[in-house]
Biopython code that builds the backbone (N, CA, C, O; Angstrom):
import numpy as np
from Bio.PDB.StructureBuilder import StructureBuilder

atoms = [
    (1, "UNK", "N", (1.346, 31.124, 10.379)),
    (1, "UNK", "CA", (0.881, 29.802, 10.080)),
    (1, "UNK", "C", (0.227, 29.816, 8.695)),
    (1, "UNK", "O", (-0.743, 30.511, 8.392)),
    (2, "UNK", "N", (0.767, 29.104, 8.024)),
    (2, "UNK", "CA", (0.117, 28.844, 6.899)),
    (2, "UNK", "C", (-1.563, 28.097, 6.383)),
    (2, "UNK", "O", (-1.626, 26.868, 6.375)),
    (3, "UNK", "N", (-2.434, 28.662, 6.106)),
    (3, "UNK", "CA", (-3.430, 28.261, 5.812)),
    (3, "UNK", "C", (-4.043, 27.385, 4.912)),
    (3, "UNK", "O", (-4.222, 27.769, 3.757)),
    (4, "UNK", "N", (-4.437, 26.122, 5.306)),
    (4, "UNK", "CA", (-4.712, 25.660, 4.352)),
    (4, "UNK", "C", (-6.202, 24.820, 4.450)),
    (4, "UNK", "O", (-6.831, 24.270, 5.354)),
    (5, "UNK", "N", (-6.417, 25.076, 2.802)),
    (5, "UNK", "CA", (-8.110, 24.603, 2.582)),
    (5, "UNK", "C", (-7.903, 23.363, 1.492)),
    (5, "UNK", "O", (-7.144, 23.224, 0.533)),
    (6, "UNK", "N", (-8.961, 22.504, 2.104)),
    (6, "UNK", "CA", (-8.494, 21.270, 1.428)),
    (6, "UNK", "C", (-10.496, 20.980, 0.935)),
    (6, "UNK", "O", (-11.486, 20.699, 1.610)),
    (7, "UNK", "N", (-10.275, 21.232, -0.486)),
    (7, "UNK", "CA", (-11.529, 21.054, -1.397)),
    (7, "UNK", "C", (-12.091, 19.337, -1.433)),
    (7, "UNK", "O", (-11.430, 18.335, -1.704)),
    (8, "UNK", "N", (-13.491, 19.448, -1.066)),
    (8, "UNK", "CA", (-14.057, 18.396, -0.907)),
    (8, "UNK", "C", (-15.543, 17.535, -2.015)),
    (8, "UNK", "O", (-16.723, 17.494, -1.666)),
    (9, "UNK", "N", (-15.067, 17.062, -3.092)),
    (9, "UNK", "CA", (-16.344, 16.681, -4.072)),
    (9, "UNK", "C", (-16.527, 15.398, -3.640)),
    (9, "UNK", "O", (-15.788, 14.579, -3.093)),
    (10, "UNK", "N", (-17.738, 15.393, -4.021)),
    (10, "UNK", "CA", (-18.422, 14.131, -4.193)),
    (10, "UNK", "C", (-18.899, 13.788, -5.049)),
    (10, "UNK", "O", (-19.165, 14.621, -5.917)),
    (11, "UNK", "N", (-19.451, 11.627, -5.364)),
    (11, "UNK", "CA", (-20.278, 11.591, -6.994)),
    (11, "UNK", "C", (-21.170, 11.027, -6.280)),
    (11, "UNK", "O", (-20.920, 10.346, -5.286)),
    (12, "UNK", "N", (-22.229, 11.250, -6.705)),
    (12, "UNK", "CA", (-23.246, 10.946, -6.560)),
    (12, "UNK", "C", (-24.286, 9.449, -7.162)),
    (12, "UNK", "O", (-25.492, 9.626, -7.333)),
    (13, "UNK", "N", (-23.660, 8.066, -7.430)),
    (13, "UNK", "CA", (-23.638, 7.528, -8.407)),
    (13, "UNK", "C", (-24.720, 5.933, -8.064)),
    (13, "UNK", "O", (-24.477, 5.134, -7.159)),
    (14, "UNK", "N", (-25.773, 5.834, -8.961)),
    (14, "UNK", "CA", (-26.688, 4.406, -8.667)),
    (14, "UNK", "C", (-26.196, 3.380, -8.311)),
    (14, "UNK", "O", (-24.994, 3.515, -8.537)),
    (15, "UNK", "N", (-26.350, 2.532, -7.937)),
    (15, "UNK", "CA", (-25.733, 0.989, -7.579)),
    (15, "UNK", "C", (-25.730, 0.146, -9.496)),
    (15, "UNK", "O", (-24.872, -0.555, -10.031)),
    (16, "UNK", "N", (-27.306, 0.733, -10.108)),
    (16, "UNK", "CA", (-27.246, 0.412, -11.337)),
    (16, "UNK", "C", (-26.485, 0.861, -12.385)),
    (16, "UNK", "O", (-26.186, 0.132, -13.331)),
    (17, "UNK", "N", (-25.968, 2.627, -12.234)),
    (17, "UNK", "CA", (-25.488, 2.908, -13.193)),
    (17, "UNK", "C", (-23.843, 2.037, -13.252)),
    (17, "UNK", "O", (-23.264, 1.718, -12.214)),
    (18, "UNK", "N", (-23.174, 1.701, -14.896)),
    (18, "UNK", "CA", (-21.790, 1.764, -15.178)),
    (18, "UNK", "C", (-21.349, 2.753, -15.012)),
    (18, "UNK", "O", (-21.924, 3.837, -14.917)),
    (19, "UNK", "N", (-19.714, 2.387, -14.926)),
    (19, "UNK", "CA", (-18.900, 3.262, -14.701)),
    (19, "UNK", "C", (-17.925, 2.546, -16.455)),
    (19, "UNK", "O", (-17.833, 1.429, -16.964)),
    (20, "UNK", "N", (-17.528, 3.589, -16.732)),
    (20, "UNK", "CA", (-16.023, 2.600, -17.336)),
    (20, "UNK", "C", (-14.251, 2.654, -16.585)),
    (20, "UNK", "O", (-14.021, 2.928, -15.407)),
    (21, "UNK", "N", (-13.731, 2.485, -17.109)),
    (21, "UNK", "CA", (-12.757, 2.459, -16.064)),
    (21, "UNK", "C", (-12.034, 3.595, -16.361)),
    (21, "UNK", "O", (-11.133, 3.708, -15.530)),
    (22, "UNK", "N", (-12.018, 4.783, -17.438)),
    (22, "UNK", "CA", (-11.737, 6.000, -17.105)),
    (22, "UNK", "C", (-12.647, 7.098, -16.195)),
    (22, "UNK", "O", (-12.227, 8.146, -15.706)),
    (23, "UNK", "N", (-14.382, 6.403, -16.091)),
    (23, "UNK", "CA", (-14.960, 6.709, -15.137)),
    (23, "UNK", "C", (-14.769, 7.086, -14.055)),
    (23, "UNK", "O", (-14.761, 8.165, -13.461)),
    (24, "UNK", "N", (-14.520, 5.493, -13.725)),
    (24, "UNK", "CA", (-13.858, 5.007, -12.376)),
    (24, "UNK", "C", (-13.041, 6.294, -11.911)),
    (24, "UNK", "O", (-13.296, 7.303, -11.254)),
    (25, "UNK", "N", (-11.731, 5.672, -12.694)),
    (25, "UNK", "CA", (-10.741, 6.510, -12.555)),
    (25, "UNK", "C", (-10.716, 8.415, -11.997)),
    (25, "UNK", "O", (-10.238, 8.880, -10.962)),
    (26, "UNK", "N", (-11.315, 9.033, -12.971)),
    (26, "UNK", "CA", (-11.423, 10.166, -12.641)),
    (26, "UNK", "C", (-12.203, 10.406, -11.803)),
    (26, "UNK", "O", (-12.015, 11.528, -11.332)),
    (27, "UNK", "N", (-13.457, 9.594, -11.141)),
    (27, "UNK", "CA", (-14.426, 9.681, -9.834)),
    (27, "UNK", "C", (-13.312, 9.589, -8.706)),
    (27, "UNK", "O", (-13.230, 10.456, -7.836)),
    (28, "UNK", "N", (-12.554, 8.617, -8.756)),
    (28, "UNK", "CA", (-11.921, 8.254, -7.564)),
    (28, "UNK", "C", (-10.330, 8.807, -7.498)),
    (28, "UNK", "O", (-9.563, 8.546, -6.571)),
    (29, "UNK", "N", (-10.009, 9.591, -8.625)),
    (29, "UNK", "CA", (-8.968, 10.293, -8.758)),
    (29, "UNK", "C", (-7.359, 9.669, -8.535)),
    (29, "UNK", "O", (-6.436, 10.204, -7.921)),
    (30, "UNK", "N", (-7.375, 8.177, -9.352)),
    (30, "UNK", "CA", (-6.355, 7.203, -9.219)),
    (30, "UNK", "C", (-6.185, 7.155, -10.498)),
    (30, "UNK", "O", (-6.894, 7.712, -11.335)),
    (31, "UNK", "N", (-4.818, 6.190, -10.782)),
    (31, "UNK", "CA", (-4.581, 5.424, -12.538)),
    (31, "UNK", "C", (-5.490, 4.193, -12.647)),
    (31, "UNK", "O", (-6.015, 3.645, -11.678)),
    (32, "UNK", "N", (-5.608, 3.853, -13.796)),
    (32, "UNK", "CA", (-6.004, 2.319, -14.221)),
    (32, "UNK", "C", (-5.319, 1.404, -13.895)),
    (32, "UNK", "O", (-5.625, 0.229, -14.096)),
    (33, "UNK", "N", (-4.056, 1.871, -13.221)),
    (33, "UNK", "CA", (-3.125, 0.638, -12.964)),
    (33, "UNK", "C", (-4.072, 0.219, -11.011)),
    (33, "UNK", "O", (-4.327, -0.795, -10.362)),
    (34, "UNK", "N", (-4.261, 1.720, -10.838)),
    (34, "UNK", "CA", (-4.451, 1.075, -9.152)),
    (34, "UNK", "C", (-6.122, 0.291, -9.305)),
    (34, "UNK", "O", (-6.510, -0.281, -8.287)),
    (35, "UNK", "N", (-6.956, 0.275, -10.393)),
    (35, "UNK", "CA", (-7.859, 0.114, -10.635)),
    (35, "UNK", "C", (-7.825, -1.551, -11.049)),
    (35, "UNK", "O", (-8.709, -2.360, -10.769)),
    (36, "UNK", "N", (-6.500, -1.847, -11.829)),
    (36, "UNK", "CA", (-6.700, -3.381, -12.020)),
    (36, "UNK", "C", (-5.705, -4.284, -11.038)),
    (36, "UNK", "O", (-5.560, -5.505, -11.111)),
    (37, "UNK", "N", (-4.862, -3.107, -9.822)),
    (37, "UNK", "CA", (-4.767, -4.557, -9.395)),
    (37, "UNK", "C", (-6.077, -4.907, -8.460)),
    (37, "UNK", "O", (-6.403, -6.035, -8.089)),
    (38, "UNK", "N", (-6.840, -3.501, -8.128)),
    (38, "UNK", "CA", (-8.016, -4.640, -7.327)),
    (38, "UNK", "C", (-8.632, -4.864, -7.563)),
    (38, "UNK", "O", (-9.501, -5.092, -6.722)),
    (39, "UNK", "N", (-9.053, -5.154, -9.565)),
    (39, "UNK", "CA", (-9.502, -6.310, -9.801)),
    (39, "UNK", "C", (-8.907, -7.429, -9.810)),
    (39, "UNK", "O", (-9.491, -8.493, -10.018)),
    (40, "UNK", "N", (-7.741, -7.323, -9.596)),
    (40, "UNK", "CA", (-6.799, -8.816, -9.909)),
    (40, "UNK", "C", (-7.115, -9.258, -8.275)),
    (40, "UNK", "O", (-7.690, -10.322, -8.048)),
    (41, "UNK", "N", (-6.693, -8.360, -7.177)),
    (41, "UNK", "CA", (-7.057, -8.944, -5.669)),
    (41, "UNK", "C", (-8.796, -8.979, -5.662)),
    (41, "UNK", "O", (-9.263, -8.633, -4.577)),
    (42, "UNK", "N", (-9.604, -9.274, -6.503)),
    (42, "UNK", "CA", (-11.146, -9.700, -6.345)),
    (42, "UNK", "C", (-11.720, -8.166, -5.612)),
    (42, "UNK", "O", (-12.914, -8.289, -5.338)),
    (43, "UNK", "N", (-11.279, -7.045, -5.308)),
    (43, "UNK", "CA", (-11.485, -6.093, -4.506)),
    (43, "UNK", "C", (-12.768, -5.858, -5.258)),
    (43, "UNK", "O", (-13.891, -5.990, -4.772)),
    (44, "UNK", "N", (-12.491, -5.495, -6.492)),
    (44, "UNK", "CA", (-14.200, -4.917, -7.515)),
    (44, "UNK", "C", (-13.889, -6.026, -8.765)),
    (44, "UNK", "O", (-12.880, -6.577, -9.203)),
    (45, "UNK", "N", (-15.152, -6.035, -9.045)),
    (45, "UNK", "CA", (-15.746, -6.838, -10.408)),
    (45, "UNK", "C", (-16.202, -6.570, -11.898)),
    (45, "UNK", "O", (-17.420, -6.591, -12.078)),
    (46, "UNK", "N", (-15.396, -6.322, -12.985)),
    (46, "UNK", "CA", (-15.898, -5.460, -13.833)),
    (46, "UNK", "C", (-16.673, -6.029, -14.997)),
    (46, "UNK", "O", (-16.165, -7.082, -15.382)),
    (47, "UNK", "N", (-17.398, -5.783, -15.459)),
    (47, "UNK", "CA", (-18.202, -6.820, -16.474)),
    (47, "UNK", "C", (-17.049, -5.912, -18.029)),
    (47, "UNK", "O", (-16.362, -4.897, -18.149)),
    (48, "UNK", "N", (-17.523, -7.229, -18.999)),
    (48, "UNK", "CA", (-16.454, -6.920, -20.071)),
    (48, "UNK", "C", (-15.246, -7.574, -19.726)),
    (48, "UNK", "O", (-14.665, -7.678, -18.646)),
    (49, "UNK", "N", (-14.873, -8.179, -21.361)),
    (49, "UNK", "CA", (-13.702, -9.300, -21.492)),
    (49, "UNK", "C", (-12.530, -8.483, -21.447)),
    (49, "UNK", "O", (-11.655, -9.033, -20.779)),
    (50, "UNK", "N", (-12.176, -7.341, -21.924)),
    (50, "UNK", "CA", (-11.023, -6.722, -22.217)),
    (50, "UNK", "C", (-10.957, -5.266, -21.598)),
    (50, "UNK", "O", (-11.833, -4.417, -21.764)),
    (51, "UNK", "N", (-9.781, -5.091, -20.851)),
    (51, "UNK", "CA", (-9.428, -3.727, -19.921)),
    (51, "UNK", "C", (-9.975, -2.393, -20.555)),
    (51, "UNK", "O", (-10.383, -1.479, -19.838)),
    (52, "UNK", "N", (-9.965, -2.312, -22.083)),
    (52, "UNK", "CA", (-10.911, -1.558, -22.989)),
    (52, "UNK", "C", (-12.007, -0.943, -23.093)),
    (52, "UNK", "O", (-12.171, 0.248, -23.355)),
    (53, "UNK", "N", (-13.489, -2.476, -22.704)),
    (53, "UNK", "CA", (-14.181, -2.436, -22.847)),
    (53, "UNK", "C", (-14.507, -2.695, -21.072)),
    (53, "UNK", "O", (-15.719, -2.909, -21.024)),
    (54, "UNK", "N", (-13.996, -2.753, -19.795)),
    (54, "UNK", "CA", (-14.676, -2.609, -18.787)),
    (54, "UNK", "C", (-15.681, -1.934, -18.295)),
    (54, "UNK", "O", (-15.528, -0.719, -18.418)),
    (55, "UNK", "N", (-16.706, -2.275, -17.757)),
    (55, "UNK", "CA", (-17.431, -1.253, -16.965)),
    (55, "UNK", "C", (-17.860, -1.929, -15.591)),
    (55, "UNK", "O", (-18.099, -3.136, -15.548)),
    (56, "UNK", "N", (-17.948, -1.123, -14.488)),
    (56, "UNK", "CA", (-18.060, -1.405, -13.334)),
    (56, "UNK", "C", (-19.265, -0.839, -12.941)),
    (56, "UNK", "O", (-19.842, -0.043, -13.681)),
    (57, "UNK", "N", (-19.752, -1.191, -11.757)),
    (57, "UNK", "CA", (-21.244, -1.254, -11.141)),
    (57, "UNK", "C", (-20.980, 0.381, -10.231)),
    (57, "UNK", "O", (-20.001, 1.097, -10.023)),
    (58, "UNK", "N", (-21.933, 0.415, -10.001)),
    (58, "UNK", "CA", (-22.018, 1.891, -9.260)),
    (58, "UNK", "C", (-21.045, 1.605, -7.542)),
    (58, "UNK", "O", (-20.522, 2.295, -6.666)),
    (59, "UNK", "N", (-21.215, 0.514, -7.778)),
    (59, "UNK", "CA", (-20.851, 0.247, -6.202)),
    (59, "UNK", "C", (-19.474, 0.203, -5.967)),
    (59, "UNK", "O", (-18.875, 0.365, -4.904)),
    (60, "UNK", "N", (-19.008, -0.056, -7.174)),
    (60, "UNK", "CA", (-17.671, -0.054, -7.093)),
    (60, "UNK", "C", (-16.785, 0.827, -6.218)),
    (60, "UNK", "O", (-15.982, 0.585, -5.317)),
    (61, "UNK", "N", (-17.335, 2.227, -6.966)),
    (61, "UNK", "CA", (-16.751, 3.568, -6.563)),
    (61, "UNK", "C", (-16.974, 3.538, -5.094)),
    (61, "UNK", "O", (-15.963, 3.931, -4.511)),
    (62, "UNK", "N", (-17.914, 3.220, -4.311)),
    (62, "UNK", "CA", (-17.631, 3.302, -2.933)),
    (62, "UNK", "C", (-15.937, 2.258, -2.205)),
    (62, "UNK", "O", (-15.036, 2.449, -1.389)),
    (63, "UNK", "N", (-16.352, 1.270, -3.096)),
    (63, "UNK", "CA", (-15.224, -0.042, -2.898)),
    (63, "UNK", "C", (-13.779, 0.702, -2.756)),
    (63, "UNK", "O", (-13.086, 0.698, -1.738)),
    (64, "UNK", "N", (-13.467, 1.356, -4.023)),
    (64, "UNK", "CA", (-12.264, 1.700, -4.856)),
    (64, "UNK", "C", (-11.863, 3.226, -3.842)),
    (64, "UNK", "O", (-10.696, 3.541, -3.610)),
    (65, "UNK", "N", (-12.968, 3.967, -3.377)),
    (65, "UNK", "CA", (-12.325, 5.037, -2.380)),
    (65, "UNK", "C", (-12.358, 4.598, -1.353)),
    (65, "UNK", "O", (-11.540, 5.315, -0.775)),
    (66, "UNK", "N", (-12.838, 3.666, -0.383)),
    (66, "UNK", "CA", (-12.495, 3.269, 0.606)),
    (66, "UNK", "C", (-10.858, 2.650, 0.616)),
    (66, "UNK", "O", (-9.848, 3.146, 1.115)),
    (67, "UNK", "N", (-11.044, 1.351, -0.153)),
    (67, "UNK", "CA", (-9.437, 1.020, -0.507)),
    (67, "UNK", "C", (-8.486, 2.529, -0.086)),
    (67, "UNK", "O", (-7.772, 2.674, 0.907)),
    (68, "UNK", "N", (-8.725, 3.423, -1.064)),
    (68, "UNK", "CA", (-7.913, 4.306, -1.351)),
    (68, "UNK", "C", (-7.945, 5.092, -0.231)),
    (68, "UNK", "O", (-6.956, 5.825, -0.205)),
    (69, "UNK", "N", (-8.732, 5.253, 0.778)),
    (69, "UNK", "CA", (-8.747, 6.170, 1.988)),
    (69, "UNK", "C", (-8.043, 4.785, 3.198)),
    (69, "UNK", "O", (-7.601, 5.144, 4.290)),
    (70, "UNK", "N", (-8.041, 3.586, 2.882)),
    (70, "UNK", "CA", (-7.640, 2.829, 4.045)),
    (70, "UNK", "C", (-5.843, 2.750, 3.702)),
    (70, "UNK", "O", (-4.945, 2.742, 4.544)),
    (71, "UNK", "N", (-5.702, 2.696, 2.150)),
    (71, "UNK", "CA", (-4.408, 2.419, 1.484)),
    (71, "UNK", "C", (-3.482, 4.224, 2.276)),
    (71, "UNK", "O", (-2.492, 4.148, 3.004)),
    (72, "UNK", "N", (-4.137, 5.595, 1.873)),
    (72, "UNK", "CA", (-3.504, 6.467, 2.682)),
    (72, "UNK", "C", (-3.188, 6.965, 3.661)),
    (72, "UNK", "O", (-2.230, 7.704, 3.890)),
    (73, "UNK", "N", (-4.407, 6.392, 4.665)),
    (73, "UNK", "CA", (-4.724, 6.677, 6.376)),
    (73, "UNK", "C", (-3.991, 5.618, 6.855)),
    (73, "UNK", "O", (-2.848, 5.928, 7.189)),
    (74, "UNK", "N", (-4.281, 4.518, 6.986)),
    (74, "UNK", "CA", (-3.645, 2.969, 7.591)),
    (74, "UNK", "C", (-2.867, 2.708, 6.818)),
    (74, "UNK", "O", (-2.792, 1.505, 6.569)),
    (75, "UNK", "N", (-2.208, 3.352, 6.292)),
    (75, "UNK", "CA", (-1.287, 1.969, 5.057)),
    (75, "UNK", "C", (-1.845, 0.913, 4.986)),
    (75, "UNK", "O", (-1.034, 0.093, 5.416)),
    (76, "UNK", "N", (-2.791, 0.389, 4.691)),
    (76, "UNK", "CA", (-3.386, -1.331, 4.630)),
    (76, "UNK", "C", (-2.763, -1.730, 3.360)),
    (76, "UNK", "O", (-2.109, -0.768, 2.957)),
    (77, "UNK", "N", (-2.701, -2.436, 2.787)),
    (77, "UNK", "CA", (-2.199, -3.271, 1.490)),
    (77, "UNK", "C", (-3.482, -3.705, 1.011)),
    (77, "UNK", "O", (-4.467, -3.716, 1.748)),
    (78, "UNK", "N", (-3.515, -4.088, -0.275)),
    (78, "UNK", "CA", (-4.219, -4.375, -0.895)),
    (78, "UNK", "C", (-5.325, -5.588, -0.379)),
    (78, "UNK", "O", (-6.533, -5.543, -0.613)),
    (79, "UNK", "N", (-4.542, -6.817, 0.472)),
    (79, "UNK", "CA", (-5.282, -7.947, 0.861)),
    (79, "UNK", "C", (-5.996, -7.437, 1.874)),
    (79, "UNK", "O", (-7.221, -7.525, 1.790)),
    (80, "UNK", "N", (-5.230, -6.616, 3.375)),
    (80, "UNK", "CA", (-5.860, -6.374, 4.228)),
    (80, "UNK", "C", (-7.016, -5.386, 3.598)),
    (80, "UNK", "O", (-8.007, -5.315, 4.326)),
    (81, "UNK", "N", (-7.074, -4.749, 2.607)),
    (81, "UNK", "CA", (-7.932, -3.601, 2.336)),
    (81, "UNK", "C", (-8.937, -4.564, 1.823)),
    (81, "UNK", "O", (-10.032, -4.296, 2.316)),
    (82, "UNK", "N", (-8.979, -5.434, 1.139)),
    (82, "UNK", "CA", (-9.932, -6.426, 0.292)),
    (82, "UNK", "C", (-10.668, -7.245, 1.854)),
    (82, "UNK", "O", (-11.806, -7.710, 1.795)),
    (83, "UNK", "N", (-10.143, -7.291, 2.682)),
    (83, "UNK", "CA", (-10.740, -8.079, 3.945)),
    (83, "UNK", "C", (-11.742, -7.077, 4.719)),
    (83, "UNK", "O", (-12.944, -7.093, 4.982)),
    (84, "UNK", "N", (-10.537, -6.094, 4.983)),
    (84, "UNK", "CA", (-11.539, -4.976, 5.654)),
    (84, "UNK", "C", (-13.002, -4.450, 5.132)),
    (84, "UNK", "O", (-13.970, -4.102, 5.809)),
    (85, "UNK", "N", (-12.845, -4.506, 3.682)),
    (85, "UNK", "CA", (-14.007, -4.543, 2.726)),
    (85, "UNK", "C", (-15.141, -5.483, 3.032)),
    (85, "UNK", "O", (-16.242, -5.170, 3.486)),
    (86, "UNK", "N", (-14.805, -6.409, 2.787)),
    (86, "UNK", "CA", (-15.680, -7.663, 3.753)),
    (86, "UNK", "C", (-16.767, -7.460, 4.565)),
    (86, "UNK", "O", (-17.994, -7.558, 4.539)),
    (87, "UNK", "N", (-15.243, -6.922, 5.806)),
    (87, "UNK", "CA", (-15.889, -6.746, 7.307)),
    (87, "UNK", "C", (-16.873, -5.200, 7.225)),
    (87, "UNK", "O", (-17.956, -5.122, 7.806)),
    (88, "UNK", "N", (-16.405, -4.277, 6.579)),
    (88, "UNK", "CA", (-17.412, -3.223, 6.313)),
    (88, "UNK", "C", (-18.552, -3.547, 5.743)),
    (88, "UNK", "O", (-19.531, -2.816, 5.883)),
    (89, "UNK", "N", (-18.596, -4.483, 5.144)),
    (89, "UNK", "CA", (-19.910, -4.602, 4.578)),
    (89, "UNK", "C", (-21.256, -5.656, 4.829)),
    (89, "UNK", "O", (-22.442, -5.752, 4.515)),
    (90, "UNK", "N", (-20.342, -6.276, 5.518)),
    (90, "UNK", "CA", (-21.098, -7.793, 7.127)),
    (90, "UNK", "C", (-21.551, -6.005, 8.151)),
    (90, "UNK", "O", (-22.696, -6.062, 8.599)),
    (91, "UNK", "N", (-21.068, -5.114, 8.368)),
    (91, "UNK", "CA", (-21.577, -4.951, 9.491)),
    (91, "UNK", "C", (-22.603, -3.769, 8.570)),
    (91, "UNK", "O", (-23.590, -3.156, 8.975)),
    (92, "UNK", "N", (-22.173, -3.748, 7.685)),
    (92, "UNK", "CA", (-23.342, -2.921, 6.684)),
    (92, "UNK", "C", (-24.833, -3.188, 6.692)),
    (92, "UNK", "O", (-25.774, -2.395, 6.695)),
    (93, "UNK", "N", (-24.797, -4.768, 6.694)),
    (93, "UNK", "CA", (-25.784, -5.674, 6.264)),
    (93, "UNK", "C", (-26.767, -6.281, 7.634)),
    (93, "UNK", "O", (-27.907, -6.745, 7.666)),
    (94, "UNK", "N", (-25.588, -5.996, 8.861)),
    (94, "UNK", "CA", (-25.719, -6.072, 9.939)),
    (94, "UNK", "C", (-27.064, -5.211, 10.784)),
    (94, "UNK", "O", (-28.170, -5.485, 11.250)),
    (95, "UNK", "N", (-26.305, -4.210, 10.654)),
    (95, "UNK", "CA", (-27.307, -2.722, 10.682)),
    (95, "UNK", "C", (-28.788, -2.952, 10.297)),
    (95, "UNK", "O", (-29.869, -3.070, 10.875)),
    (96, "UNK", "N", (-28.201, -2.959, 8.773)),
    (96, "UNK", "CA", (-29.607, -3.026, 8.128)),
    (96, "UNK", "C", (-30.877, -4.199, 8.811)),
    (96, "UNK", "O", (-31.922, -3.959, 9.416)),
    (97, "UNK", "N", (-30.555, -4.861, 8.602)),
    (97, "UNK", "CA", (-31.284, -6.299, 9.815)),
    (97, "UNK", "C", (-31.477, -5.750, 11.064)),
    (97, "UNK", "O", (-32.635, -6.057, 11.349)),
    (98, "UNK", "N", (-31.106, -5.247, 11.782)),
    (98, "UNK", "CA", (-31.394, -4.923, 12.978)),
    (98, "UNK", "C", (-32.130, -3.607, 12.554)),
    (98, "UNK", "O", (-33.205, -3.629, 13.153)),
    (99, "UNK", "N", (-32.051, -2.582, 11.869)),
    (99, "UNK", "CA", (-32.986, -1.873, 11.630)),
    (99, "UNK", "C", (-34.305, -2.154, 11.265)),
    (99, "UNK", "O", (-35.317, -1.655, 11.757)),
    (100, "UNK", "N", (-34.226, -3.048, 10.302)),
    (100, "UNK", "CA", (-35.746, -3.981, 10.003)),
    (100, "UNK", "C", (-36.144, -4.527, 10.767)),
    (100, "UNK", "O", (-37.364, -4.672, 10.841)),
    (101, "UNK", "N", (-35.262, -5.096, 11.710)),
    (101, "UNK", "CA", (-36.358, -5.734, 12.658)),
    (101, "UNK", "C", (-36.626, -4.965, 13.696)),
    (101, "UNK", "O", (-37.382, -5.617, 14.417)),
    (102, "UNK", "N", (-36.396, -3.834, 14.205)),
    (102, "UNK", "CA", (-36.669, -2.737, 15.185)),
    (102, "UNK", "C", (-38.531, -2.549, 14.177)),
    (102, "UNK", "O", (-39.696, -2.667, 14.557)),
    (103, "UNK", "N", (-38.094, -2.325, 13.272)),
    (103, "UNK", "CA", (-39.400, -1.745, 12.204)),
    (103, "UNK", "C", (-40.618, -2.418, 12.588)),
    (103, "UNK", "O", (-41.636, -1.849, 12.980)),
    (104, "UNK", "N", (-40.440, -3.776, 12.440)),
    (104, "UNK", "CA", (-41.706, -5.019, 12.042)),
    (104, "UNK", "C", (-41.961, -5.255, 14.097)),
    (104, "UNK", "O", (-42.888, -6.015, 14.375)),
    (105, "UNK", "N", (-41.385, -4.798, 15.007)),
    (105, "UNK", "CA", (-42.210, -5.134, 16.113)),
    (105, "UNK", "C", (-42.692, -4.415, 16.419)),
    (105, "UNK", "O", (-43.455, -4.547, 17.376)),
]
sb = StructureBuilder()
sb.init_structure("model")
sb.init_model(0)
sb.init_chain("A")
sb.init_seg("    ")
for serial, (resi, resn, name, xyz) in enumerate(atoms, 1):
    if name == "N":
        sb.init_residue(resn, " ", resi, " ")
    sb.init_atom(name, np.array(xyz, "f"), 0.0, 1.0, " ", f" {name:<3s}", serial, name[0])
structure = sb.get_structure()
């Protein structure tokens, strides 16, 4: 049987810090092409007028590997991946509220 080891990094990255979109890119280990269509499907938001000069929010990178782990595991498409995004992040917000209020009684 053949052995195999499958290497695991992580970034470590602020909600404040930019990214640029070769940033991006090499964090999340995709092209710029898979990077603008989900800005074109609203998936992430990049500040800056021209593909050049983009930079994206720290948060992105969570956005852009999820996509990319739902796009290889589920095949999702781009829309369902932009929805599922959504719903991950309603129950994100979800949590959090119910954690705070466990806190304050």
């Amino acid at each position: 049987m053949k052995d195999v080891h499958e290497l695991v990094t992580a970034t470590l990255v602020d909600d404040d810090q930019l990214l640029t979109l070769a940033d991006l890119c090499r964090a999340c280990d995709v092209h710029a092409e898979v990077i603008t269509d989900m800005v074109d499907y609203g998936i992430i938001e990049p500040c800056g007028e021209s593909t050049g000069r983009w930079q994206f929010s720290g948060g992105c990178l969570w956005r852009v590997t999820t996509v990319v782990r739902l796009q290889r595991d589920l095949e999702v498409n781009l829309a369902g991946a932009a929805l599922a995004l959504d719903l991950l992040e309603e129950l994100r917000d979800l949590r959090r509220q119910i954690k705070s209020a466990g806190r304050g009684s």
